[in-house]
mmCIF file as gemmi writes it, N, C-alpha and C atoms, coordinates in Angstrom:
data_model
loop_
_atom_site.group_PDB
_atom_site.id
_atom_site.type_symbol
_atom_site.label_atom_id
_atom_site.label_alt_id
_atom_site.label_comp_id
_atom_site.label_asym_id
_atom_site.label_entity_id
_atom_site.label_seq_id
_atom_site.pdbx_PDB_ins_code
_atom_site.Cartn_x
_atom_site.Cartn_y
_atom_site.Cartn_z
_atom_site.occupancy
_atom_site.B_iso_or_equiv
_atom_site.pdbx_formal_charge
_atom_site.auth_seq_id
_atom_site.auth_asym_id
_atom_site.pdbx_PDB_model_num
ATOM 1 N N . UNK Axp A 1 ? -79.391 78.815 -28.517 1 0 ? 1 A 1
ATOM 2 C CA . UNK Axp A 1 ? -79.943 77.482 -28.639 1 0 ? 1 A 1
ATOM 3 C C . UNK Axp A 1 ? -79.37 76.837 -29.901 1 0 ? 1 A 1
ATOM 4 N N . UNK Axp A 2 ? -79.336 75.586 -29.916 1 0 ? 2 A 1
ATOM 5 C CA . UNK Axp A 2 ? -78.345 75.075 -31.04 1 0 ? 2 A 1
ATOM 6 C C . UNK Axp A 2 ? -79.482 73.457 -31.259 1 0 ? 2 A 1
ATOM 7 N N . UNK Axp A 3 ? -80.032 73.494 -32.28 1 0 ? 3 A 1
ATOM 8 C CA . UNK Axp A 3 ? -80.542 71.906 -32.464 1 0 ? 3 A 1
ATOM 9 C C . UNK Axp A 3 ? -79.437 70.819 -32.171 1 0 ? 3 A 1
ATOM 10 N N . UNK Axp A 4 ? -78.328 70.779 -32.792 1 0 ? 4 A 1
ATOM 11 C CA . UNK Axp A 4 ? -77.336 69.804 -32.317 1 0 ? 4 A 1
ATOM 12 C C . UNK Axp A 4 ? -77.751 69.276 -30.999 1 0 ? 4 A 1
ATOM 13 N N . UNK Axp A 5 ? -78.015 70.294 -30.111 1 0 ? 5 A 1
ATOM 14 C CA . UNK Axp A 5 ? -77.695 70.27 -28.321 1 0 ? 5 A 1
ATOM 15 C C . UNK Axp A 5 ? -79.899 69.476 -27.927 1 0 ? 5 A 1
ATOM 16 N N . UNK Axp A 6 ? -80.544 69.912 -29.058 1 0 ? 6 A 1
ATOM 17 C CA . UNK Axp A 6 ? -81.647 69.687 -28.828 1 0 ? 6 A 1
ATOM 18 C C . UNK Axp A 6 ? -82.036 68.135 -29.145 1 0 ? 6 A 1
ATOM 19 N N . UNK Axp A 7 ? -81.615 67.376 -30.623 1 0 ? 7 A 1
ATOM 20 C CA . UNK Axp A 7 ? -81.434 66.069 -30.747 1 0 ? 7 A 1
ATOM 21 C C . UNK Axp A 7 ? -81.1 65.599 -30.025 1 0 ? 7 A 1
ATOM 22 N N . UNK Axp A 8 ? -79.72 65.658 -29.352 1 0 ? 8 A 1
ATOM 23 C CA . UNK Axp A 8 ? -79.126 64.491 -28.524 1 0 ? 8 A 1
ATOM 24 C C . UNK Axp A 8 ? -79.915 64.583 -27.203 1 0 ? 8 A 1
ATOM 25 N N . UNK Axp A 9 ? -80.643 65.832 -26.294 1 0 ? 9 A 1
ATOM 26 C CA . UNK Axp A 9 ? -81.389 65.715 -25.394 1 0 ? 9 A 1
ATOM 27 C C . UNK Axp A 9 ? -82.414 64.918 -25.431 1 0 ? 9 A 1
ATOM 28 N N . UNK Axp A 10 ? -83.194 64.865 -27.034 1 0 ? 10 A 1
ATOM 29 C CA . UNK Axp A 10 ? -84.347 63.794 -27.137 1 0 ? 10 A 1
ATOM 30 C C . UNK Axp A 10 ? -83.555 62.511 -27.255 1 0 ? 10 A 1
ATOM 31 N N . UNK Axp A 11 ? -82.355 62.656 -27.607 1 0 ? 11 A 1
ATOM 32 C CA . UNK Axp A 11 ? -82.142 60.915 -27.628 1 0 ? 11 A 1
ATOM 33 C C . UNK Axp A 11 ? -81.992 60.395 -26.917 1 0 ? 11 A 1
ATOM 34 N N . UNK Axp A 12 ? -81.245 61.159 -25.301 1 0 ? 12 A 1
ATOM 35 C CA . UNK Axp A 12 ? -81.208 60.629 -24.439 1 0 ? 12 A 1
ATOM 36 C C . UNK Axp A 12 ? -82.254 60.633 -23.524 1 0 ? 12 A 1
ATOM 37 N N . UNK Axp A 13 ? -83.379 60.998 -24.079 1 0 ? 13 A 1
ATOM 38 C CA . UNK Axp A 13 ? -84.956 60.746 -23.811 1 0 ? 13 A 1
ATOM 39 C C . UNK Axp A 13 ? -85.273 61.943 -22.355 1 0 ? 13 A 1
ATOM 40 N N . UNK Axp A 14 ? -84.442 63.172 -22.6 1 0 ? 14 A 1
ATOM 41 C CA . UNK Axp A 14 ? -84.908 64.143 -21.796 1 0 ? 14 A 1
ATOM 42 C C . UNK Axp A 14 ? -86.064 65.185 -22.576 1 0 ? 14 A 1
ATOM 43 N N . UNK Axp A 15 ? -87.042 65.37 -21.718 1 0 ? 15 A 1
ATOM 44 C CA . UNK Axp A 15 ? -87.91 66.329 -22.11 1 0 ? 15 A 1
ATOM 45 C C . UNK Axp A 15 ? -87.843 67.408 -22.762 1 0 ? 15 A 1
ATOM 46 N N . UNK Axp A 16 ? -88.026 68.1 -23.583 1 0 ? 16 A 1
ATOM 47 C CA . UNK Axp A 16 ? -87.64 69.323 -24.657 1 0 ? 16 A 1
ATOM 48 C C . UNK Axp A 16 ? -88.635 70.478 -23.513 1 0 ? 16 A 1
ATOM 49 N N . UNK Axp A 17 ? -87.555 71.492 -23.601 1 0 ? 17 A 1
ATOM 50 C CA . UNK Axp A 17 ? -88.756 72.64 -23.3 1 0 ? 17 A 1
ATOM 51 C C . UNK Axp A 17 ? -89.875 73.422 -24.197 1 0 ? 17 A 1
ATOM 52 N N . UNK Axp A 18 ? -91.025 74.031 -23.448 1 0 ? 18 A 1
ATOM 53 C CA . UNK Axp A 18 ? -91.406 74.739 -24.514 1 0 ? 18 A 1
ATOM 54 C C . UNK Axp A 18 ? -90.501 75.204 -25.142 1 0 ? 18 A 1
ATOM 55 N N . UNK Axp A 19 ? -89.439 76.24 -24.882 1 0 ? 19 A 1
ATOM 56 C CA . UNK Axp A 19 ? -88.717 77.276 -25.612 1 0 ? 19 A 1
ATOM 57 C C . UNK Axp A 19 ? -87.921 76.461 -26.855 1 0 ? 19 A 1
ATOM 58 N N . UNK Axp A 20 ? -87.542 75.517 -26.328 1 0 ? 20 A 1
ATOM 59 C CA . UNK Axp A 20 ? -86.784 74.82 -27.306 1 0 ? 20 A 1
ATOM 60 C C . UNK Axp A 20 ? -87.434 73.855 -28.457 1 0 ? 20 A 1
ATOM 61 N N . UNK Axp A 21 ? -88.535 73.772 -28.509 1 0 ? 21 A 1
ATOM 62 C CA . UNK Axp A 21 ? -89.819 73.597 -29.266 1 0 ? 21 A 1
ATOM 63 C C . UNK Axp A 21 ? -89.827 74.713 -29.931 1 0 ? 21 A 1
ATOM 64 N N . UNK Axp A 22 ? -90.129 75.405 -29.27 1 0 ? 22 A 1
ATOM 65 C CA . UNK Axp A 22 ? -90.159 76.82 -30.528 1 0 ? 22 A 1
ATOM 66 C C . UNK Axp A 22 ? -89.732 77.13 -31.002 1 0 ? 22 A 1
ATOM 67 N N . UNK Axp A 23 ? -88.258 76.884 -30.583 1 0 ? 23 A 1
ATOM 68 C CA . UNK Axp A 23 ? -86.687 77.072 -31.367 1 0 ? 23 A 1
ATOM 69 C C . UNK Axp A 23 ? -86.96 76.421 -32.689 1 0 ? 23 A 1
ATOM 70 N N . UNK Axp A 24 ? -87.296 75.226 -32.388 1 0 ? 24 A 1
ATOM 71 C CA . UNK Axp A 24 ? -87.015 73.956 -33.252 1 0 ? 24 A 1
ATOM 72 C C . UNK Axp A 24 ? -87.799 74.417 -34.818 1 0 ? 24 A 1
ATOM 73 N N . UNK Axp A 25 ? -89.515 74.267 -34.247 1 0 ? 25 A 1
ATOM 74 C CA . UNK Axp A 25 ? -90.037 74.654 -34.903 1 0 ? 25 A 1
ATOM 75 C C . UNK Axp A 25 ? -89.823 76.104 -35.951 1 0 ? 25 A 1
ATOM 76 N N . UNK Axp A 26 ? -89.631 77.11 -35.831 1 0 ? 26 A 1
ATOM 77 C CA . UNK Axp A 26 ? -89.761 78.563 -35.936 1 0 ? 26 A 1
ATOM 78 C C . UNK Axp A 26 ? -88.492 78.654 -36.696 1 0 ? 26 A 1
ATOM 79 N N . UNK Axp A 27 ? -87.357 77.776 -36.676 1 0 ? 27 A 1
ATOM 80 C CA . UNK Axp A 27 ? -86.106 77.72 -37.349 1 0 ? 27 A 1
ATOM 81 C C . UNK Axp A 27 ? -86.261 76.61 -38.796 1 0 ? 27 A 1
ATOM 82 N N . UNK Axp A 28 ? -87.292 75.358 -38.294 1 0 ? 28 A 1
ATOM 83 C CA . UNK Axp A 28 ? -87.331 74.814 -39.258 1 0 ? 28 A 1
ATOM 84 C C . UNK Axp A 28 ? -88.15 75.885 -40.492 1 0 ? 28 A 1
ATOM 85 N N . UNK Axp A 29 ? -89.008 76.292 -40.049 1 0 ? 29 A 1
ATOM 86 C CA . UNK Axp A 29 ? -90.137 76.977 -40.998 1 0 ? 29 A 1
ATOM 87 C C . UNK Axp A 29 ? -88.981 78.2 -41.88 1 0 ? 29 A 1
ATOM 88 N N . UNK Axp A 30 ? -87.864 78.509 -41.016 1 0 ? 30 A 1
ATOM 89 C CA . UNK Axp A 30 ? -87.322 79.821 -41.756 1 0 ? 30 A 1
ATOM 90 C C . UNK Axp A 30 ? -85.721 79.403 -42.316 1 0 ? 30 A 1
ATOM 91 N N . UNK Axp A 31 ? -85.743 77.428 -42.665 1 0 ? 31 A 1
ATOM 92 C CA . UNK Axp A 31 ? -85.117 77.232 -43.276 1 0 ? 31 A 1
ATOM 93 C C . UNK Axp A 31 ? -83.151 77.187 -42.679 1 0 ? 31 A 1
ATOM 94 N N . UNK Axp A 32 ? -83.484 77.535 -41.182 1 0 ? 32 A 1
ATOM 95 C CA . UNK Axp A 32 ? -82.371 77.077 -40.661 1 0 ? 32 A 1
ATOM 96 C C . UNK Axp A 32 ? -81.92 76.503 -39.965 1 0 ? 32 A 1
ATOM 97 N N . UNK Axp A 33 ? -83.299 75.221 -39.497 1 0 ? 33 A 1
ATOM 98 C CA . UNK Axp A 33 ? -82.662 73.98 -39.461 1 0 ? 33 A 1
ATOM 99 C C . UNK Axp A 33 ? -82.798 73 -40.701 1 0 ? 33 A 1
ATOM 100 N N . UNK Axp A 34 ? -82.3 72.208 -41.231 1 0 ? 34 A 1
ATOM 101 C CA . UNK Axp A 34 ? -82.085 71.594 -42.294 1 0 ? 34 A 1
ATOM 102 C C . UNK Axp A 34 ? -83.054 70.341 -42.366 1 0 ? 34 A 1
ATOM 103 N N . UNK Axp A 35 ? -83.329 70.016 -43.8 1 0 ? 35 A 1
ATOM 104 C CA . UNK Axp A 35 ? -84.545 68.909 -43.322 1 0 ? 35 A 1
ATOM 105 C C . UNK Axp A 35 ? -83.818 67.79 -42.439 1 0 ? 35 A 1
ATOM 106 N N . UNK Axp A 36 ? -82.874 67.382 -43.214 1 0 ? 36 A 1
ATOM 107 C CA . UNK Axp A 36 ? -81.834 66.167 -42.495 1 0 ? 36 A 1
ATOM 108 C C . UNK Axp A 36 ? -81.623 66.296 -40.601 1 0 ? 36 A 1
ATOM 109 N N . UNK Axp A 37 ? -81.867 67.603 -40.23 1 0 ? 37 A 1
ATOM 110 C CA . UNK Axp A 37 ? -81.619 68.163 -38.567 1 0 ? 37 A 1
ATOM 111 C C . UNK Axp A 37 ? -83.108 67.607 -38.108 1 0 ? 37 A 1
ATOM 112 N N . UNK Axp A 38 ? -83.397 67.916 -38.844 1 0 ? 38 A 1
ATOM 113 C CA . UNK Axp A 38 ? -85.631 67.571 -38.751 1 0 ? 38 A 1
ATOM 114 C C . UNK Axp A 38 ? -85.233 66.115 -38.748 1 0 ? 38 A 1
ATOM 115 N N . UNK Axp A 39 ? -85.095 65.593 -39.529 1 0 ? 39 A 1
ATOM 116 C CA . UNK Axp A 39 ? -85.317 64.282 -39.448 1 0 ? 39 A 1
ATOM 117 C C . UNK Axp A 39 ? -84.443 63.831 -38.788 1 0 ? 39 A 1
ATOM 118 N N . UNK Axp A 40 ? -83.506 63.585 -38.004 1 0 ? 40 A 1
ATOM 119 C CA . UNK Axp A 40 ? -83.161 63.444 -36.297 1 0 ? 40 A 1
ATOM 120 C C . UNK Axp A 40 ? -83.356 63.596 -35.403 1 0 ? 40 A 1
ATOM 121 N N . UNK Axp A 41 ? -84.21 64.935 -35.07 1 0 ? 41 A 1
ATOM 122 C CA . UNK Axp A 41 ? -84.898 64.845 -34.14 1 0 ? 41 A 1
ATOM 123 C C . UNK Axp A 41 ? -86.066 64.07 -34.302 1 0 ? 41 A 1
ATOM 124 N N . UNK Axp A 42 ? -86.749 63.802 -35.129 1 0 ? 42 A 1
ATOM 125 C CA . UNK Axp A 42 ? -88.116 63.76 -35.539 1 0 ? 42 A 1
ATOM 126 C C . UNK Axp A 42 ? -87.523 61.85 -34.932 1 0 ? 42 A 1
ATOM 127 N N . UNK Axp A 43 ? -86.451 61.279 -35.305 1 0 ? 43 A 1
ATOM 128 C CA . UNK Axp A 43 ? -86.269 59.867 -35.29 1 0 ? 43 A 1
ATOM 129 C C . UNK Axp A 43 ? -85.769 59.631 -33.993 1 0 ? 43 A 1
ATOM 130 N N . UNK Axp A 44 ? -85.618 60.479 -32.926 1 0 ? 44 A 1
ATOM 131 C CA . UNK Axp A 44 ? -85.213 60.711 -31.615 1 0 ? 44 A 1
ATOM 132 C C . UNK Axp A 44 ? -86.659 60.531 -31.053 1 0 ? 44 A 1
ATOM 133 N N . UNK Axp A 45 ? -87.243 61.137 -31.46 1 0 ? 45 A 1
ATOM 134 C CA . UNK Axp A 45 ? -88.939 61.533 -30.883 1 0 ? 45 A 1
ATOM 135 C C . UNK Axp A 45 ? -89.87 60.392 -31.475 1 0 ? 45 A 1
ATOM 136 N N . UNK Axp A 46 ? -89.444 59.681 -32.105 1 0 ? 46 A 1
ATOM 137 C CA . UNK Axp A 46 ? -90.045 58.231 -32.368 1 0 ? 46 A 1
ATOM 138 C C . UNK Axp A 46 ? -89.922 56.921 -31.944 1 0 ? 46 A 1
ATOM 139 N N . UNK Axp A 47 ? -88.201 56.811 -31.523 1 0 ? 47 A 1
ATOM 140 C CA . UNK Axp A 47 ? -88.199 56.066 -30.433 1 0 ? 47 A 1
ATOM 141 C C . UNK Axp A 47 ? -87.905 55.977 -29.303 1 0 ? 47 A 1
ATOM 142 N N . UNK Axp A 48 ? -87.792 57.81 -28.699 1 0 ? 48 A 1
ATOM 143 C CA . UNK Axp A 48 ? -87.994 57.993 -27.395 1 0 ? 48 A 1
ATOM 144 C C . UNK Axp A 48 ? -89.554 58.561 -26.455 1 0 ? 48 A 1
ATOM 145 N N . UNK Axp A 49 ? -90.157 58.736 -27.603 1 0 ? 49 A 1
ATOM 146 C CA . UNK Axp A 49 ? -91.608 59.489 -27.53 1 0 ? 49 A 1
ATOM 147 C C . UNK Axp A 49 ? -91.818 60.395 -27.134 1 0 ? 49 A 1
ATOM 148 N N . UNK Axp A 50 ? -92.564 61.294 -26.774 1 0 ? 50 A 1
ATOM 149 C CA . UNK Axp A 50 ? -92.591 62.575 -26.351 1 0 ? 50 A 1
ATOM 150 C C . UNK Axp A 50 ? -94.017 62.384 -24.912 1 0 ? 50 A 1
ATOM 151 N N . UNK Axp A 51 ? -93.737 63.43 -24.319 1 0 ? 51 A 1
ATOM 152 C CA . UNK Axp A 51 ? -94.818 63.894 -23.46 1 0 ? 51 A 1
ATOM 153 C C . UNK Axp A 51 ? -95.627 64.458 -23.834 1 0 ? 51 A 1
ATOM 154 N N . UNK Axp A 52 ? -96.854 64.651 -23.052 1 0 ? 52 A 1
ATOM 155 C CA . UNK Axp A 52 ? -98.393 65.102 -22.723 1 0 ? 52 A 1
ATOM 156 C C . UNK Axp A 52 ? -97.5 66.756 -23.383 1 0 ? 52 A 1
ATOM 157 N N . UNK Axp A 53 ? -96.439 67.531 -22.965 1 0 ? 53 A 1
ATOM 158 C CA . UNK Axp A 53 ? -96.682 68.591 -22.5 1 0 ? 53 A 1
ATOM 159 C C . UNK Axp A 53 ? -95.712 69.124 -23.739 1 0 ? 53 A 1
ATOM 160 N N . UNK Axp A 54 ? -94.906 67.924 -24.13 1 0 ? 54 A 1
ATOM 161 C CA . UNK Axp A 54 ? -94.153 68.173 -25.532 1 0 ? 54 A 1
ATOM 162 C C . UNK Axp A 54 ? -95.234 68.297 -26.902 1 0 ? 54 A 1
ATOM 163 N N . UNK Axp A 55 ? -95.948 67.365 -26.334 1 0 ? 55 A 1
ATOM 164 C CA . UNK Axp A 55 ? -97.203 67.945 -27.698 1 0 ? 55 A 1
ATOM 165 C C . UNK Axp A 55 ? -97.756 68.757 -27.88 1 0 ? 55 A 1
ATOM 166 N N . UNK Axp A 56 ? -98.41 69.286 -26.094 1 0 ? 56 A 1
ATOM 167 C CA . UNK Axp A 56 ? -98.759 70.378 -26.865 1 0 ? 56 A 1
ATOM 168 C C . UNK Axp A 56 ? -98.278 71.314 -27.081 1 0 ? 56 A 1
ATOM 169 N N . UNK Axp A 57 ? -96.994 71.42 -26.469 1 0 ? 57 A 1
ATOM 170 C CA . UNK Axp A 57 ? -96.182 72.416 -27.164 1 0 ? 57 A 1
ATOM 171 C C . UNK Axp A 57 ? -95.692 72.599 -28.897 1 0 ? 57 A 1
ATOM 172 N N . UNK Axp A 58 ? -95.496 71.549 -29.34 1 0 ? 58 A 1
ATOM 173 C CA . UNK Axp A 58 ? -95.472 71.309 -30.731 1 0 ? 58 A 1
ATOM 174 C C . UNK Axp A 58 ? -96.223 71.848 -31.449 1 0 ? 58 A 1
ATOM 175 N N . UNK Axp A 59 ? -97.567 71.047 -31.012 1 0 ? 59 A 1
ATOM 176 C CA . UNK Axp A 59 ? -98.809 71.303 -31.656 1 0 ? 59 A 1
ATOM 177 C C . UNK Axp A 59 ? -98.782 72.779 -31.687 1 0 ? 59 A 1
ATOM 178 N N . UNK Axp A 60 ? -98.651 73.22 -30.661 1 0 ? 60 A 1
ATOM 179 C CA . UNK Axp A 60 ? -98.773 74.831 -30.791 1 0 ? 60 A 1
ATOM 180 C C . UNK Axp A 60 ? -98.334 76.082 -31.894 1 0 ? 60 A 1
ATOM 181 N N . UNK Axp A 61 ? -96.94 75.497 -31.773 1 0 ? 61 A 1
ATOM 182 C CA . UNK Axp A 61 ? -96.17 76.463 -32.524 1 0 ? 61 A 1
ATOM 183 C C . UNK Axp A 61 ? -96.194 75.742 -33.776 1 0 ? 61 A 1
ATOM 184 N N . UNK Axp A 62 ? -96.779 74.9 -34.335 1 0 ? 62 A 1
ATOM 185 C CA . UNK Axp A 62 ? -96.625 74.127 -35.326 1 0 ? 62 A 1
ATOM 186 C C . UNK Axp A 62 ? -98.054 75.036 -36.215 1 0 ? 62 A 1
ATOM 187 N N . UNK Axp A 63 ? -98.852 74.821 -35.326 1 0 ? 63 A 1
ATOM 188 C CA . UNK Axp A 63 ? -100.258 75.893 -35.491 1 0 ? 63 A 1
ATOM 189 C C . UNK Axp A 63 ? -99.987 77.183 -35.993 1 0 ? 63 A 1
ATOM 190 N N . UNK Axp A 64 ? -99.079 77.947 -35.149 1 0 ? 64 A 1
ATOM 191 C CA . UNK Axp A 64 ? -99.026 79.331 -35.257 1 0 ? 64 A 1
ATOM 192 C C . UNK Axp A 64 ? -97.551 79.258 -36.372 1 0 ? 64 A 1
ATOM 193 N N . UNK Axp A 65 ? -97.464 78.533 -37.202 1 0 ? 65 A 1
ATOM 194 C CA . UNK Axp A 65 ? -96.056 78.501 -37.953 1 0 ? 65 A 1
ATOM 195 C C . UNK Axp A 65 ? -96.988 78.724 -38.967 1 0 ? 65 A 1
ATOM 196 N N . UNK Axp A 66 ? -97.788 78.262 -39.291 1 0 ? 66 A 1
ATOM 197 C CA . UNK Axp A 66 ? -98.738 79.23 -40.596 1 0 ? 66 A 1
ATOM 198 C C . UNK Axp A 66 ? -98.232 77.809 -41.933 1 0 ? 66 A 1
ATOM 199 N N . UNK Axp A 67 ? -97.553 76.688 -41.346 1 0 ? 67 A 1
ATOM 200 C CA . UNK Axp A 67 ? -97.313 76.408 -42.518 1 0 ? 67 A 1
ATOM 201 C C . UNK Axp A 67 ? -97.733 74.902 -42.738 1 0 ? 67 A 1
């Protein structure tokens, strides 16, 4: 899994999987995605929005990230 490949899916306003949520998350927390990678997706997901099912996936692992 590669964030590169995960941004441009939210930009072109396709749905993130769980797995790739977890990716996202679980890499940011251990410092190997970069804040600057965060904040592209994060600006992908603001003006493409996310789903019912992207949240709670987020929410989830965002929970269990302890951080």
């Amino acid at each position: 899994m590669n964030i590169l490949d995960i941004i441009d899916k939210k930009r072109k306003k396709e749905e993130l999987t769980d797995e790739e949520i977890k990716y996202v998350v679980n890499s940011f927390v251990s410092g190997e995605v970069k804040d600057y990678q965060m904040s592209s997706l994060l600006m992908a997901i603001v003006i493409n929005d996310m789903t019912d099912k992207e949240i709670h996936s987020l929410t989830k692992y965002m929970v269990n990230s302890g951080k």
